[in-house]
C-alpha atoms as one frame of an Amber mdcrd trajectory, in Angstrom:
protein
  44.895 -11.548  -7.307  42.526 -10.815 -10.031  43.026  -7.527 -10.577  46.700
  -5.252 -11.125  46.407  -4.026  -8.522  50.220  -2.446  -8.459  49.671  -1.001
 -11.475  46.037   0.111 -10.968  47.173   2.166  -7.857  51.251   2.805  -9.137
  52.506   5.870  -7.483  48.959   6.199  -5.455  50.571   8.420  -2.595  51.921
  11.200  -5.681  48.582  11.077  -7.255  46.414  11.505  -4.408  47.714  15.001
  -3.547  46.539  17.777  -6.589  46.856  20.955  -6.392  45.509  22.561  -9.311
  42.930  21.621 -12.162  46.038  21.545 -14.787  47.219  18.981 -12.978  44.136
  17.028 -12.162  43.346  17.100 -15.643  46.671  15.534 -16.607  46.382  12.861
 -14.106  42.876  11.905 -14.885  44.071  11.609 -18.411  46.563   9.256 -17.787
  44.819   7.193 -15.250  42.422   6.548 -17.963  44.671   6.011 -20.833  47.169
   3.458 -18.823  45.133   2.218 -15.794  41.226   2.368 -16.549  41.481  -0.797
 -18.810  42.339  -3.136 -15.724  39.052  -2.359 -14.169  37.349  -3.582 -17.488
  36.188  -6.478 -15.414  34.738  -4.621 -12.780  33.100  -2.017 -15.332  31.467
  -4.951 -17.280  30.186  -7.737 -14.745  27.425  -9.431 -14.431  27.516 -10.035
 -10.680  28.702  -6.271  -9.804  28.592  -7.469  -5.551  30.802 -10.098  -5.997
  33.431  -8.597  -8.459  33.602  -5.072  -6.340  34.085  -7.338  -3.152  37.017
  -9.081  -5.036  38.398  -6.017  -6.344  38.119  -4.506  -2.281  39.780  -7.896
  -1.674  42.344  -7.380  -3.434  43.376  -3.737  -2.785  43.283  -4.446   0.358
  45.644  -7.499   0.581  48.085  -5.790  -1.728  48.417  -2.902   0.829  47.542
  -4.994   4.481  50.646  -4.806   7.117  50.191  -7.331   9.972  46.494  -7.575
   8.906  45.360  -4.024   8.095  45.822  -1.187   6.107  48.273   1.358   7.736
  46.558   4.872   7.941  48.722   6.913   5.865  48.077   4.323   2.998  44.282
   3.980   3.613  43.847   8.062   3.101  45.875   7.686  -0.267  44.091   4.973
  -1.168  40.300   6.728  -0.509  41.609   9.528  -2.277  42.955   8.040  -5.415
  39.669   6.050  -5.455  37.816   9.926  -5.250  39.868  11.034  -7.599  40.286
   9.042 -10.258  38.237   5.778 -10.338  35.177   6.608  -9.041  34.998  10.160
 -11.375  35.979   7.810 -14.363  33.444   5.209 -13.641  31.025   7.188 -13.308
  31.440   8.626 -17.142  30.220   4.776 -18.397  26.623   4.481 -19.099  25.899
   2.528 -16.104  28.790   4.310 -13.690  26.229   5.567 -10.819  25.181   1.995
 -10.005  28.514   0.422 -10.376  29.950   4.021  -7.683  27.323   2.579  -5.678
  28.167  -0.875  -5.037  31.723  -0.344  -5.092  31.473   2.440  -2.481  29.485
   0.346  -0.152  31.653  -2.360  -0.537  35.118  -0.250  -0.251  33.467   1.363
   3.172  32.639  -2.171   4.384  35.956  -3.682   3.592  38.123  -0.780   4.414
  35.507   0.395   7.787  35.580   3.860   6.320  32.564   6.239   5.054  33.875
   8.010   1.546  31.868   9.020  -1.218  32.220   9.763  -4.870  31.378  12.538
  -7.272  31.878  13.471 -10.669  35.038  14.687 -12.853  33.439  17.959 -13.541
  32.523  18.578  -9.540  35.777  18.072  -8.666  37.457  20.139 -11.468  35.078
  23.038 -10.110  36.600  23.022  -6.336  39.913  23.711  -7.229  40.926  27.102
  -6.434  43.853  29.353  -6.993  45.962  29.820  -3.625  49.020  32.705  -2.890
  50.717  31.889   0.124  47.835  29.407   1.328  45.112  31.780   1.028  42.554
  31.108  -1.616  42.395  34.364  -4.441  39.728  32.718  -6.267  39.412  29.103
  -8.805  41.813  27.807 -10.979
């Protein structure tokens, strides 16, 4: 494999479920700080098709059973790629066209339909919750 990927997506079921913008915020942090270096090659290359469909490649091999991704991993996995890599991509100077490819290529490989957004979109939708019924945002 040419990327980490076990350390890229470490503890990727824990991180996919936030619950409140302090914690987002602390996660994003830290995904940038220990993980976002290991997608330098992705970030930086010249043939951006080929280097998301090896990056797909490789997710996907690390976390195929009998052939395919099971579903409980596959929603983690979309997430964590919502939540973290597309959000900090997209903060690089060229991070909308590199979202792009890599989300058409990550539907493709994985036959799902996700999209991305931005850090400070997300950080806006979080809202404050007493006994599961929304009071307002975080």
């Amino acid at each position: 494999m040419g990327y980490n990927v076990d350390k890229i997506f470490e503890d990727v079921a824990y991180l996919s479920k936030v619950h409140s913008k302090k914690e987002y915020e602390a996660h994003t942090n830290k995904f940038k700080e220990e993980r976002y270096g290991e997608l330098a090659a992705l970030v930086n290359a010249s043939d951006l098709e080929s280097e998301c469909k090896a990056f797909c490649e490789d997710v996907f091999t690390a976390f195929k059973k009998l052939g395919r991704v099971r579903g409980a991993d596959q929603m983690n996995l979309n997430y964590f790629m919502i939540y973290y890599v597309f959000p900090t991509i997209l903060s690089e100077e060229n991070g909308a066209a590199i979202c792009d490819t890599l989300k058409d290529v990550w539907n493709s490989r994985f036959k799902c339909n996700i999209s991305y957004t931005d850090y400070d979109s997300l950080m806006e939708g979080f809202q404050t919750k007493i006994f599961g019924i929304p009071i307002g945002k975080n």
